[in-house]
FITOR-710062 format. One record per atom (N, C-alpha, C): x, y, z; residue in three letters. Coordinates in steps of 0.1 Angstrom, whole numbers, plus 5000, padded with zeros to 4 digits. Layout:
N
XYZALA ...
//
This chain:
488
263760868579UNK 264460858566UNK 264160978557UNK 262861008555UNK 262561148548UNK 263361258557UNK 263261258567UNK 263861338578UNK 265161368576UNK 266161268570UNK 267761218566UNK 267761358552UNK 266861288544UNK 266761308526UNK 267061458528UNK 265661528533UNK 265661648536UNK 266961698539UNK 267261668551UNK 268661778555UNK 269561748548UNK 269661628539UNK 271261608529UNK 270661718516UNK 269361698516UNK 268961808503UNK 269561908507UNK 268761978519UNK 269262128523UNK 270562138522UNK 271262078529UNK 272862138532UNK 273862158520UNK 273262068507UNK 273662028497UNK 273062198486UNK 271862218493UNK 271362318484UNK 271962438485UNK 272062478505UNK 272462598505UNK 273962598504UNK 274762498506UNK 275962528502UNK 276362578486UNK 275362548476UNK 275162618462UNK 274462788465UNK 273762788471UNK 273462848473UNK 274362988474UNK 274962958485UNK 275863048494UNK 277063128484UNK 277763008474UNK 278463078462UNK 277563128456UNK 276463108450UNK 275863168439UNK 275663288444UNK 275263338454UNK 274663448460UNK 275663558459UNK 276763488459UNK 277963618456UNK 277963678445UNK 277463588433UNK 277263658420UNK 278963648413UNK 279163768410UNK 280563758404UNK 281563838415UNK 281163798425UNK 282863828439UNK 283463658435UNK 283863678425UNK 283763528421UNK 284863458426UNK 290162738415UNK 291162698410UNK 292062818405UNK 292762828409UNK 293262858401UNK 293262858380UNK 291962898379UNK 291262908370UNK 291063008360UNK 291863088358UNK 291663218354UNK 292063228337UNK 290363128332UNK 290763068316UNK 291263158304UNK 290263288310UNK 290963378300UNK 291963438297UNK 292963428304UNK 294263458301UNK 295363378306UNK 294963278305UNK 295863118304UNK 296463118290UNK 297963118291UNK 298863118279UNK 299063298276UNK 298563378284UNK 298763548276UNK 299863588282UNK 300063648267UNK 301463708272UNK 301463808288UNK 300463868294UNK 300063988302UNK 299463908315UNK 299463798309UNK 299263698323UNK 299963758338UNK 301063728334UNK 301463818348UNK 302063688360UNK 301363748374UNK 301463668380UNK 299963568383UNK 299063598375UNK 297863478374UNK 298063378366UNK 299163398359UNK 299463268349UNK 300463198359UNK 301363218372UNK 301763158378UNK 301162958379UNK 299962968385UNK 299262888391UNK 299062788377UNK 299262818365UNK 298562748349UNK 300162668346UNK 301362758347UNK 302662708344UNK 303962818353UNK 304762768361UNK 305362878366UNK 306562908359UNK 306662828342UNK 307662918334UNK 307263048329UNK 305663048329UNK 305363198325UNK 305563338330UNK 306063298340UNK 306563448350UNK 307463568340UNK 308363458336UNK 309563538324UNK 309063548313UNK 307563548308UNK 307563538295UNK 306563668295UNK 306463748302UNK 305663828302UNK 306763998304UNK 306364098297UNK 306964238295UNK 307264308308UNK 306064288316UNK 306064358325UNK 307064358338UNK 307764478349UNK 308964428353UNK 308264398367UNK 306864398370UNK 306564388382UNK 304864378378UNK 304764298381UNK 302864308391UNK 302164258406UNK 301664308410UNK 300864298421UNK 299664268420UNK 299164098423UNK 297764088422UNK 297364108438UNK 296564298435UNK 295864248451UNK 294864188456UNK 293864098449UNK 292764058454UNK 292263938440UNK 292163838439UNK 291763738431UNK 291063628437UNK 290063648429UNK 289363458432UNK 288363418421UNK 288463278424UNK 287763218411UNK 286563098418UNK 286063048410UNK 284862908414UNK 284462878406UNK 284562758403UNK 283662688392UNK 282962548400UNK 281262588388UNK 280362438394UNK 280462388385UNK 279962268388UNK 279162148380UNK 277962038387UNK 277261978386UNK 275961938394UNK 275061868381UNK 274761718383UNK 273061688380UNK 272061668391UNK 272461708404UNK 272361688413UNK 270661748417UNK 271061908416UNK 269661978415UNK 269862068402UNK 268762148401UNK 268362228392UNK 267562378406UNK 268262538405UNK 267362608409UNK 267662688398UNK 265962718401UNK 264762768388UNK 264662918393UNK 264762998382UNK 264263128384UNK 265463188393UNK 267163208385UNK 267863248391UNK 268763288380UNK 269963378382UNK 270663398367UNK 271763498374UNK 272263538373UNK 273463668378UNK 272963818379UNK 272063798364UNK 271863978367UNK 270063928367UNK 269563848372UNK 268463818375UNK 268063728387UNK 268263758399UNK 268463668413UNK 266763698417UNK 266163568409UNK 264363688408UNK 264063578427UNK 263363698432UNK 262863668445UNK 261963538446UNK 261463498434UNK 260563348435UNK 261763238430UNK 262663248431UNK 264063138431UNK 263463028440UNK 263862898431UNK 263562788440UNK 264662658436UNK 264862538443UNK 265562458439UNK 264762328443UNK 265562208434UNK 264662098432UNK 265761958431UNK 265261878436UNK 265961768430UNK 265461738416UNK 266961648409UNK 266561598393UNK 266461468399UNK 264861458391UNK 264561338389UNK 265261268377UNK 265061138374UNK 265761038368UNK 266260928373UNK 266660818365UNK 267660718369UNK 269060758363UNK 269760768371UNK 271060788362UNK 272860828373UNK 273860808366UNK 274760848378UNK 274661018380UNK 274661038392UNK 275161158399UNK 276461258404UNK 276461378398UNK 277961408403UNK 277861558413UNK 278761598412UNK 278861768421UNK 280461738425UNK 280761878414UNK 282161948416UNK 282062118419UNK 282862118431UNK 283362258431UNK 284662288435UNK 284862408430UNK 286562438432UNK 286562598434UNK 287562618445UNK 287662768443UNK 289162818447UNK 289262898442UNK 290762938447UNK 290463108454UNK 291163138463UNK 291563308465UNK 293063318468UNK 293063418455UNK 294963438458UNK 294963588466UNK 295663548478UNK 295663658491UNK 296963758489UNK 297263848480UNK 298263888479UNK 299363848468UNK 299563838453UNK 300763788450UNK 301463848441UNK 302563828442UNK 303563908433UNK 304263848425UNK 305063928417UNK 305463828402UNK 306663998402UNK 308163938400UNK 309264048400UNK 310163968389UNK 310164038376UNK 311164028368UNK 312864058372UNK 313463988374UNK 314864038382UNK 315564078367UNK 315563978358UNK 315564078344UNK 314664018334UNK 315564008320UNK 314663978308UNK 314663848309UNK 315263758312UNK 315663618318UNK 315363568331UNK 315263628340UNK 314963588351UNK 313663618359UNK 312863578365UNK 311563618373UNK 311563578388UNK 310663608392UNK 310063538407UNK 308963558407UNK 307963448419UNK 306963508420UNK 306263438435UNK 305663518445UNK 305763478459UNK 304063508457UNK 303263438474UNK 302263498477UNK 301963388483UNK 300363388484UNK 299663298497UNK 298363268489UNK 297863148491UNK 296263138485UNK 295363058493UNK 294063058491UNK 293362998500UNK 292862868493UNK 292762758484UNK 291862698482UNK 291262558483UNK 290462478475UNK 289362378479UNK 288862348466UNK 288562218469UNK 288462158457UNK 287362018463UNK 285862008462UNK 284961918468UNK 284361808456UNK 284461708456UNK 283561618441UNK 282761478452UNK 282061458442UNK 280661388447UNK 280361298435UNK 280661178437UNK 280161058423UNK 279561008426UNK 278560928422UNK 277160818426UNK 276960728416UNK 276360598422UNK 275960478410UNK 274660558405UNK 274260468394UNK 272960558394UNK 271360508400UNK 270860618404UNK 269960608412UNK 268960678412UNK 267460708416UNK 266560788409UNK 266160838422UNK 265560978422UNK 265061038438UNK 264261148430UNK 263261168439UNK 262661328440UNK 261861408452UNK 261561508451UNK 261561588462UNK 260161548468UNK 259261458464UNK 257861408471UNK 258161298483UNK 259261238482UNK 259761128491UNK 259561148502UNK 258761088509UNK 258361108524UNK 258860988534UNK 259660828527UNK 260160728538UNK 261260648528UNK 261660548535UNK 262660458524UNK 261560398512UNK 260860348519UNK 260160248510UNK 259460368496UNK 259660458495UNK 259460528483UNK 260360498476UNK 261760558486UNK 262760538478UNK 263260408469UNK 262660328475UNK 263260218469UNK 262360138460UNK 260960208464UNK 260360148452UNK 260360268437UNK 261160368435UNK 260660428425UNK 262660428421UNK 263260248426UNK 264560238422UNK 264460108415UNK 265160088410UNK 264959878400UNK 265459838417UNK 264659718417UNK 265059598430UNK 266959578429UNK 267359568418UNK 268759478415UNK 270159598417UNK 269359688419UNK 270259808419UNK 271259798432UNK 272959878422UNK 273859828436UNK 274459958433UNK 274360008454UNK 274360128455UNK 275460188460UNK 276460258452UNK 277560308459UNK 277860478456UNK 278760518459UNK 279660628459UNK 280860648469UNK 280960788462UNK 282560828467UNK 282560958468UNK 282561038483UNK 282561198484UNK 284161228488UNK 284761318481UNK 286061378492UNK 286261578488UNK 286861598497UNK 286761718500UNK 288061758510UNK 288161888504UNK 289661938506UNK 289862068505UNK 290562148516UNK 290762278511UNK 291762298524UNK 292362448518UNK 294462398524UNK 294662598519UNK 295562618530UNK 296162708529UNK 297462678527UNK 297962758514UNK 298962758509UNK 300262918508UNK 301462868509UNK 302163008508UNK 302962948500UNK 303363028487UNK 304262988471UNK 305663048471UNK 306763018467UNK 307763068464UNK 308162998448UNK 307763128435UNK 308363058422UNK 309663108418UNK 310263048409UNK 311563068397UNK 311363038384UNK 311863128375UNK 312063068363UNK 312663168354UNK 313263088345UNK 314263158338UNK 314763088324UNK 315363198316UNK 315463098301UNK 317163018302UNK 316462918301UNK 317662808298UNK 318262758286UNK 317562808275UNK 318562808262UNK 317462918250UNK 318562958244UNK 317763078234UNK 318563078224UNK 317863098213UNK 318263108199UNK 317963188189UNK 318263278177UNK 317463358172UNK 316263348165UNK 315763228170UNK 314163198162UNK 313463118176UNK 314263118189UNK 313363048199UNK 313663068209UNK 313363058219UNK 313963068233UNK 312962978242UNK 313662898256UNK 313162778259UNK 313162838278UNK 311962848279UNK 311562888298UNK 311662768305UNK 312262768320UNK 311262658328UNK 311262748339UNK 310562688347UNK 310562738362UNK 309562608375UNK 309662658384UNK 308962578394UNK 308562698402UNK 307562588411UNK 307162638426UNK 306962538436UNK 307462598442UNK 307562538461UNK 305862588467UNK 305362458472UNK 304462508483UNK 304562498496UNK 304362558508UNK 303962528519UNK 302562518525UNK 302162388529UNK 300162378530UNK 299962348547UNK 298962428546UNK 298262358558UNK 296762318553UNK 296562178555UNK 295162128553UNK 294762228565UNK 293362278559UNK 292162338570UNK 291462258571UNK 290562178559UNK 289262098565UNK 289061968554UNK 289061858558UNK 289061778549UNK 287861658554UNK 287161608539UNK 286161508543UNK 286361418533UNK 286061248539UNK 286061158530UNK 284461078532UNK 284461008522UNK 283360878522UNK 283060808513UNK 282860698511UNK 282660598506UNK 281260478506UNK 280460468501UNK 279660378499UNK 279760268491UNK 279860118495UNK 279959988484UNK 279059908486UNK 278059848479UNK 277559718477UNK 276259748483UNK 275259838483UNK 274159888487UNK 273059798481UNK 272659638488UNK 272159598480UNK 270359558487UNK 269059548483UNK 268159578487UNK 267059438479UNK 266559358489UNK 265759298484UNK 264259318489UNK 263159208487UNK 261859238483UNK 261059098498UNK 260459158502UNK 259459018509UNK 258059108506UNK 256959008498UNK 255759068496UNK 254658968506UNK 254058968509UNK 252958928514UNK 251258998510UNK 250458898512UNK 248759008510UNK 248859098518UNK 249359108530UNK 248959218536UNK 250459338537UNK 250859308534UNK 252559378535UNK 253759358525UNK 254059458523UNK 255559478512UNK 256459548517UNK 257759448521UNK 258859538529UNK 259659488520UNK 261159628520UNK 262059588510UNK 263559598524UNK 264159518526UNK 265459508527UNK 266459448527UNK 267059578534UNK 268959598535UNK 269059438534UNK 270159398525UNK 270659258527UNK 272459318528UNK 272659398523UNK 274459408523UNK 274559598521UNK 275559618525UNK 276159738526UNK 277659768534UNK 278759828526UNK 279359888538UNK 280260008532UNK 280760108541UNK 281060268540UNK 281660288548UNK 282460378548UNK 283660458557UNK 283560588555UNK 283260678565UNK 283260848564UNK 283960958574UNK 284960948571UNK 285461098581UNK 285861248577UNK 286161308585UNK 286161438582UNK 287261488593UNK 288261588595UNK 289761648595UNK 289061658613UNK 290361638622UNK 289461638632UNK 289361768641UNK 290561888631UNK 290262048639UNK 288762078638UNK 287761998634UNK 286462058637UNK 285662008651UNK 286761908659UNK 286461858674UNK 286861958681UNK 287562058676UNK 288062188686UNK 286962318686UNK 286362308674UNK 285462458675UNK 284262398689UNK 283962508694UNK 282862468709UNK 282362578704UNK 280762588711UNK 279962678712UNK 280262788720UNK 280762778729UNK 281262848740UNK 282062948740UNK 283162938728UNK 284563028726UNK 284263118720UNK 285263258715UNK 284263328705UNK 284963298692UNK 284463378682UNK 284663348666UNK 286163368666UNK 287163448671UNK 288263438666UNK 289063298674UNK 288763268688UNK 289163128696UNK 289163048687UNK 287763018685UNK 287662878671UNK 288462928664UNK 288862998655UNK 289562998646UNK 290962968646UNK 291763008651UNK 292862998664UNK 293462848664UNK 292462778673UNK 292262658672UNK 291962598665UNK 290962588658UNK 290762548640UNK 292262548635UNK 292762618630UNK 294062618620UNK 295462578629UNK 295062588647UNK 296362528650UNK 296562368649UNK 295362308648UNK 295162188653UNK 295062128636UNK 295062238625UNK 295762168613UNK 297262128608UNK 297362038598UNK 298661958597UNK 299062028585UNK 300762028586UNK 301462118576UNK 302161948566UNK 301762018552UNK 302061968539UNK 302962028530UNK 303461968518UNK 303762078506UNK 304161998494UNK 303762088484UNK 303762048469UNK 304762088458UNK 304862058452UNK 305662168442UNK 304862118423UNK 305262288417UNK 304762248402UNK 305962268395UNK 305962208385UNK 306962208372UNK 306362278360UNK 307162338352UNK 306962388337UNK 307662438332UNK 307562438314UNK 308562448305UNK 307662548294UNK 308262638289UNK 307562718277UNK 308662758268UNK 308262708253UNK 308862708245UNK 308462808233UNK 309262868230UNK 308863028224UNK 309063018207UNK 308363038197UNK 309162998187UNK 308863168180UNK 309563228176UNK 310263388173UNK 309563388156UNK 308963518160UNK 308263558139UNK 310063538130UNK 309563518118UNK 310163498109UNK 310163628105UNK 311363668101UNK 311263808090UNK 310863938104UNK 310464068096UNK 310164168108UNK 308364208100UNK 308164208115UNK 307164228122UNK 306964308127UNK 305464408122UNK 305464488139UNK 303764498147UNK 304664518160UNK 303464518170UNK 303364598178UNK 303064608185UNK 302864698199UNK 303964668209UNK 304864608207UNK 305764598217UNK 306864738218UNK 307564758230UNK 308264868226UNK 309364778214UNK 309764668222UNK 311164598209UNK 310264468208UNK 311064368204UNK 310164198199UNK 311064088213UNK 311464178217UNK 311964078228UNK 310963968234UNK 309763988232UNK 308763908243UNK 308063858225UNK 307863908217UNK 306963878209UNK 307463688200UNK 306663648197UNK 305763518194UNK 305063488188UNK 305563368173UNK 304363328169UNK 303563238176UNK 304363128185UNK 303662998186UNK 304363028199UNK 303762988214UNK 304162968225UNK 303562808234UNK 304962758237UNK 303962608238UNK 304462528251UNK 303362568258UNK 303462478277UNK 303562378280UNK 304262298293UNK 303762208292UNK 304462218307UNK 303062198315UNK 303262188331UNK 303062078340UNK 303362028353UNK 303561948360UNK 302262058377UNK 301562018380UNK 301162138388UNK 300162008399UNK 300362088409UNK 299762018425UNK 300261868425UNK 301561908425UNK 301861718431UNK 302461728445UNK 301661688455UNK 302061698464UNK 300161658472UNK 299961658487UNK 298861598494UNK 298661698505UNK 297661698508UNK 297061758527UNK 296961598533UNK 297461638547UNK 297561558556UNK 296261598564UNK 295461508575UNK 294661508581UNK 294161428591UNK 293961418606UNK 293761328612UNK 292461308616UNK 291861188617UNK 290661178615UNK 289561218626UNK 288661308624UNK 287361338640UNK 287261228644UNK 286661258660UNK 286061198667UNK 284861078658UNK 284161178649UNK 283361078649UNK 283461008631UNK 284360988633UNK 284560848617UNK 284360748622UNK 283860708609UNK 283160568608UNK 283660498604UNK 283060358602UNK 283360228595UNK 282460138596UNK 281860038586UNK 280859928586UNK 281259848581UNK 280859688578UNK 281159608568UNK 280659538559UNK 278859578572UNK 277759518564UNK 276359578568UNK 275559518568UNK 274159518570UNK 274159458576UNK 273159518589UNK 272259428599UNK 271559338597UNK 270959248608UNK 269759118606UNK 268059248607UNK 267859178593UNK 266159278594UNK 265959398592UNK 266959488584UNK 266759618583UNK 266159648575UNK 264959668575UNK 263659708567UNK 263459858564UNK 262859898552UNK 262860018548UNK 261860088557UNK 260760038569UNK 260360098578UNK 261360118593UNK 262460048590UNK 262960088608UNK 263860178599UNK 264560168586UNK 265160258584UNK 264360418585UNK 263460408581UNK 262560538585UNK 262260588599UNK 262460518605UNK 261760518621UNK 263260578627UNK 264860488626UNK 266060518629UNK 266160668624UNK 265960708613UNK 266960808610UNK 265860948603UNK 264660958616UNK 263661038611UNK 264161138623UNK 264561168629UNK 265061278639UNK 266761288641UNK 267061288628UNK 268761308628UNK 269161478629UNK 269661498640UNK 270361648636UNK 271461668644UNK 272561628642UNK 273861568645UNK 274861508640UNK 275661468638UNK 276961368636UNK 276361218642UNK 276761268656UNK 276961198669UNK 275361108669UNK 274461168665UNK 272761118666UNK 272960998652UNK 273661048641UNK 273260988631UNK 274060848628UNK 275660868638UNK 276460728641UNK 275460698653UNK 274960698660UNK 273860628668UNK 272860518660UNK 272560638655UNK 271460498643UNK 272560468636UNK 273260478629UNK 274060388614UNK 274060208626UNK 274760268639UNK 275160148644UNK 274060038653UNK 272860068650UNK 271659978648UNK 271059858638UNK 271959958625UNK 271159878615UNK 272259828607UNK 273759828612UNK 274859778607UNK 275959628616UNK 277059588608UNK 278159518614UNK 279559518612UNK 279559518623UNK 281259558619UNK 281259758620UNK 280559778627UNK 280459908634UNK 281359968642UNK 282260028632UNK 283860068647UNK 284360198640UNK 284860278653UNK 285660408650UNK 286660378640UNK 287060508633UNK 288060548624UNK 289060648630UNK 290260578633UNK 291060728638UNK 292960698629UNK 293460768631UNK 294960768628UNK 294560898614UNK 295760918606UNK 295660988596UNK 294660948584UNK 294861048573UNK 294561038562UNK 294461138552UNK 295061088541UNK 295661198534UNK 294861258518UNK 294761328516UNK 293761378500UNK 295261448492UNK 295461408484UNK 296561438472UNK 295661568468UNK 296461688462UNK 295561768454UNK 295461758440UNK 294561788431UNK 294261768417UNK 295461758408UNK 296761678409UNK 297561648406UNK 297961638389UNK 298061718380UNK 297461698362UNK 298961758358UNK 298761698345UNK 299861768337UNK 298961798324UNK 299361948323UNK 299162078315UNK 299462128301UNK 299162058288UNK 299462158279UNK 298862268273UNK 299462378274UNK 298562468268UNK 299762538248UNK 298762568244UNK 299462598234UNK 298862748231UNK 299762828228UNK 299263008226UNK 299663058207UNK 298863068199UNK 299063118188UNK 299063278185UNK 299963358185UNK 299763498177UNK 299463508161UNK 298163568161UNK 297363588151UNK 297563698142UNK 298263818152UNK 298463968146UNK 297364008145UNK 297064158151UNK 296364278149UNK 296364268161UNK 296964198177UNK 296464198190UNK 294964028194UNK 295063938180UNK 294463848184UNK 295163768182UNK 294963678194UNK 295463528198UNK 294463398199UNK 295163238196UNK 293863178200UNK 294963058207UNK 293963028220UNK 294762958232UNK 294262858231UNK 295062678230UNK 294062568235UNK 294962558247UNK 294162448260UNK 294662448274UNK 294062298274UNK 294862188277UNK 294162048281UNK 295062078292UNK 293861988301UNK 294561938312UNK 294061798314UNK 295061718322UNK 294761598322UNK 295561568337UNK 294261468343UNK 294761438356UNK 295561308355UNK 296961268364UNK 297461148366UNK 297261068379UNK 296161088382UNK 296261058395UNK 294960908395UNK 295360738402UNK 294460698400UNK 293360688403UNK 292260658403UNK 290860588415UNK 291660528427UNK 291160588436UNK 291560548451UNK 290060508458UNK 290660368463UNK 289660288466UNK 289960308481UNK 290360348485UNK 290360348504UNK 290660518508UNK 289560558519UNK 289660698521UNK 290760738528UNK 291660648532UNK 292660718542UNK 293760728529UNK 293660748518UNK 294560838501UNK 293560808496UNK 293260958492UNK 292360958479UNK 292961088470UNK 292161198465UNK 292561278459UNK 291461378453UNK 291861498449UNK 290361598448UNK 291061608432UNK 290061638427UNK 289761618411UNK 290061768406UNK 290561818394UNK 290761918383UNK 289261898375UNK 288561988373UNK 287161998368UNK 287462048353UNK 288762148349UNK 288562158335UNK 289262058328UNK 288962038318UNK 289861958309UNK 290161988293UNK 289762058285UNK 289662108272UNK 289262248272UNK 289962348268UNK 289562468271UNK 290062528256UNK 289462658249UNK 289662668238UNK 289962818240UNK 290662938234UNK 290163068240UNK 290863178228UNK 289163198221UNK 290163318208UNK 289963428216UNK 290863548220UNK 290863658226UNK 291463768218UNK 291263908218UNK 291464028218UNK 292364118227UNK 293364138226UNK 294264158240UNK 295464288240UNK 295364388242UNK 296564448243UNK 297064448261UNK 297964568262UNK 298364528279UNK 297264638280UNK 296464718279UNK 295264808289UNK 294064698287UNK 293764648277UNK 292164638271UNK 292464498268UNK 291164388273UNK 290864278266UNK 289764208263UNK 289664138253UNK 287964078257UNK 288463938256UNK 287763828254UNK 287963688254UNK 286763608255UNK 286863478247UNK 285863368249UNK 286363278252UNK 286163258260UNK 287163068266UNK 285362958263UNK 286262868258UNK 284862778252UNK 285962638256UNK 285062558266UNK 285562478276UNK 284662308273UNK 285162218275UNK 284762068274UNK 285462048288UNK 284262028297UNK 284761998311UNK 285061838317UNK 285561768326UNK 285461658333UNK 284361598333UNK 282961678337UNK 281761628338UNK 281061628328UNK 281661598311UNK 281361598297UNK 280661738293UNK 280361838303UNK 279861958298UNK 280062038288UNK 279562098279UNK 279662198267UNK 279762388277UNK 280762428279UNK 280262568281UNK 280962658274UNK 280562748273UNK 281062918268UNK 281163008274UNK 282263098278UNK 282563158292UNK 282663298284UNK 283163398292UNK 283363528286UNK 284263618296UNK 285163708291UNK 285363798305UNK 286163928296UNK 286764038304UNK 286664158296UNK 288064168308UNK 288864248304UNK 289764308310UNK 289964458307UNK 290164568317UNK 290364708316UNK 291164728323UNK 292164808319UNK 293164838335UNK 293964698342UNK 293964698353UNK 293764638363UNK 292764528367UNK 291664528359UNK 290264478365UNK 290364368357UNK 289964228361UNK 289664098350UNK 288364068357UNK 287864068347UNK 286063958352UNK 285863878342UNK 285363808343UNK 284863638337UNK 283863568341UNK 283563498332UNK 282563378337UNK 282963288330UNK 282363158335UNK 282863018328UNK 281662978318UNK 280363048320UNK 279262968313UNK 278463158313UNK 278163128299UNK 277163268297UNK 275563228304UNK 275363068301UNK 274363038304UNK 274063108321UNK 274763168329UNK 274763198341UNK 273963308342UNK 274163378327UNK 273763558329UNK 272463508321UNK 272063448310UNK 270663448304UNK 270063338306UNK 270463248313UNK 268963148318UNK 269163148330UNK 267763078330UNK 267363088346UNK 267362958352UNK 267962898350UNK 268062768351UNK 269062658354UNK 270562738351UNK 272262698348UNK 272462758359UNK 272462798371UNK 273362878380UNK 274062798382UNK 273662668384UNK 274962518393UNK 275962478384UNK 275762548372UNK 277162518361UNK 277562598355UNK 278762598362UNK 279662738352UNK 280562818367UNK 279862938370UNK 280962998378UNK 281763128373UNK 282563188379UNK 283763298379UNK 284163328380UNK 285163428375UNK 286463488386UNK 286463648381UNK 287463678392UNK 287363868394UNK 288963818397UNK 289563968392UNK 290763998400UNK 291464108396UNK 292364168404UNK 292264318404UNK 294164318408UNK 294764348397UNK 295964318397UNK 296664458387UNK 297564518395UNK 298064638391UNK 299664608389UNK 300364698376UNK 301464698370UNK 301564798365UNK 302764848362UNK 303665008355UNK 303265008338UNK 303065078337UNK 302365068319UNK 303165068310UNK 305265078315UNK 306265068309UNK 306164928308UNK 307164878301UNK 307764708292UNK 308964728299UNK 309364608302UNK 310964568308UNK 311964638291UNK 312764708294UNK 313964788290UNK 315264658286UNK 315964658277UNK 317064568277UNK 317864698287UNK 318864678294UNK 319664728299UNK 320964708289UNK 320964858290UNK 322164898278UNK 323464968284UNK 324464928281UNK 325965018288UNK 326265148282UNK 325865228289UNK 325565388288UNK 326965428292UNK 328265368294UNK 329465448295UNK 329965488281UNK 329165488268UNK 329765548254UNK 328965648253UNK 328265658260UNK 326565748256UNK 327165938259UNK 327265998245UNK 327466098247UNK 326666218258UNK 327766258261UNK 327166338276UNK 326266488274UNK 324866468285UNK 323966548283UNK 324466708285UNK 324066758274UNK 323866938276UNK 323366958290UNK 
//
């Protein structure tokens, strides 16, 4: 059982690990310029009426990606972004309490955004992303645990033990539109959509209910157990195709042919309300300019499809006598799938394969953001998002979770130069403060400062980079130049 603990620690640790190490090579998340006018084609992914509401007659993002954490899971100590100090270590949190772990990341592989005019846009491209969350009853652990019967004595007897893990990540290729559908001389009203085409790459589910644990004491002996339990867990089954034997590009090949094709589509509407009186700004004309700009999007409604591996599970209960010493004895030399359904089906009933499909919805929310122009080049952005999607009680539909939910963002912005603070109220009740800078072409960010000056926050917060180039001209009204006196 210590043997189990350990490797769910590790795999759990280095997979944090592995993002943080990148530092800032950092959802479609890109807080700081959610609602900007210069958004571009990164604002696609936030609302796909924004395409048209932007000056520019063309951009090319070539290279974008984002990640954001959240975790009470562990705590690693002596780590920070511009401080990755060589005595870095990580720990389980002790306590009694529920448990979570969210991560999300997006990479946009290529995308474009083409003004066909002042009214009209497009915007195409390909992304990569994943979206993993982890809920728990509450429960107390720490890194000294060497068998069950620790575990369970440093838990209340009455305690009833569940959770819910799912995991999801999908290659996607976008086709948007949008364009103004009524205008007026104090407002003008956007919508647009987007078409997805997905292929789920890797998907995992699980489920834990009714984990329930009693007491036999004797003078000479104290054993605690299993009286009830049961869980269901599978995982996408293109990972029955990778073999040791092939090389890295074979697996891969086979990896993604042996995934299932899905698609989604998003909705949104932006509503423009026009300065009163004249104004000036930095525009070449006020065609694009705005006091109040106000979103309201429809985004990931649609699912990955997935059929289930070889080795999914199912239980319905607890065995006769499963004591917190065979549980330690069963599951002290686990390093496998295949080894660790070996033991589950010793100390359970109702022990049977899982096969046929099953499907994960993506973070399915509807969007308001609202954009104020402040004048001198400052703006202040709020962004709620809110998921519609319900608790799914059976793994074969469930759904991967949206991590932000309140987002706030006073920024500084012209089209070369920006700075911004996005100050965020997340899903997992979190307080953060983010920051990022734009020059050129270049966007960097972070979701949590705490990332750069403690040493202690790496598992909360996250980043994004993206490197997206455009003409330094503004879209032109097209004017009928057959009156236009003729050049010397």
């Amino acid at each position: 059982m210590a043997h189990l603990i350990d490797m769910i620690k590790k795999y759990i640790a280095l997979f944090f690990l592995f993002y943080v190490s990148i530092n800032l090579a950092i959802a479609q998340d890109y807080k700081a310029v959610q609602g900007s006018l210069y958004a571009g084609s990164l604002g696609v992914g936030n609302n796909p009426a924004s395409i048209v509401s932007t000056p520019f007659p063309w951009d090319l993002d070539l290279f974008s990606f984002q990640f954001a954490t959240a975790t009470n899971l562990y705590t690693i100590t002596n780590y920070s972004f511009i401080s990755p100090g060589k005595t870095s270590y990580y720990h389980a949190n002790e306590g009694y309490y529920q448990r979570y772990l969210d991560f999300d990341f997006n990479i946009n592989l290529l995308n474009a955004r083409i003004s066909l005019d002042r009214k009209h846009a497009i915007a195409f491209g390909a992304n990569l992303r994943g979206y993993s969350h982890l809920r728990t009853s509450s429960y107390n652990i720490n890194d000294t645990l060497k068998n069950a019967q620790e575990f369970f004595q440093i838990n209340p007897l009455n305690n009833n033990y569940n959770g819910n893990f799912t995991s999801s990540s999908w290659l996607e290729a976008f086709v948007s539109y949008s364009q103004t559908v009524w205008e007026s001389p104090g407002s003008r009203l956007n919508a647009g959509f987007t078409l997805k085409a997905m292929r789920g790459l890797s998907g995992a589910v699980a489920g834990l209910q009714n984990g329930l644990v009693s007491i036999t004491a004797s003078p000479t002996n104290t054993a605690y157990i299993v009286t009830n339990a049961s869980a269901q867990y599978g995982y996408s089954a293109n990972y029955d195709n990778w073999q040791n034997g092939n090389t890295a590009s074979q697996n891969l090949k086979n990896f993604f042919k042996n995934s299932r094709g899905s698609a989604a589509i998003d909705l949104g509407f932006e509503y423009l309300i026009k300065p009163q009186g004249i104004k000036i700004n930095n525009y070449e004309d006020d065609f694009y300019d705005y006091e109040w700009k106000i979103g309201l999007s429809l985004l990931d409604f649609g699912f990955n499809q997935y059929l289930f591996g070889n080795q999914s599970r199912s239980f319905t209960g607890a065995g006769v006598d499963v004591t917190d010493s065979s549980l330690t004895d069963k599951f002290s030399t686990i390093n496998s799938l295949a080894g660790f359904n070996d033991s589950v089906s010793t100390v359970t009933k109702g022990f049977s394969p899982i096969s046929g499909k099953f499907k994960i919805w993506n973070p399915t929310r509807i969007v308001v953001n609202v954009d104020r122009d402040l004048g001198n080049n400052l703006y202040l952005n709020a962004d709620l998002s809110i998921g519609i999607l319900p608790s799914a009680g059976d793994i074969r539909s469930t759904h991967a979770q949206e991590l932000s939910r309140l987002t706030v963002t006073p920024r500084w912005e012209t089209k070369f130069w920006g700075a911004y603070l996005p100050i965020q109220f997340n899903a997992e009740s979190q307080f953060l403060v983010g920051g990022a800078f734009k020059a050129g072409p270049l966007l960097v960010g972070i979701h949590n400062w705490a990332n750069v000056f403690s040493k202690d926050k790496i598992l909360n917060g996250g980043g994004y980079l993206a490197l997206v180039i455009h003409p330094f001209k503004f879209n032109k009204e097209k004017t009928d130049k057959r009156f236009d006196c003729p050049k010397k």
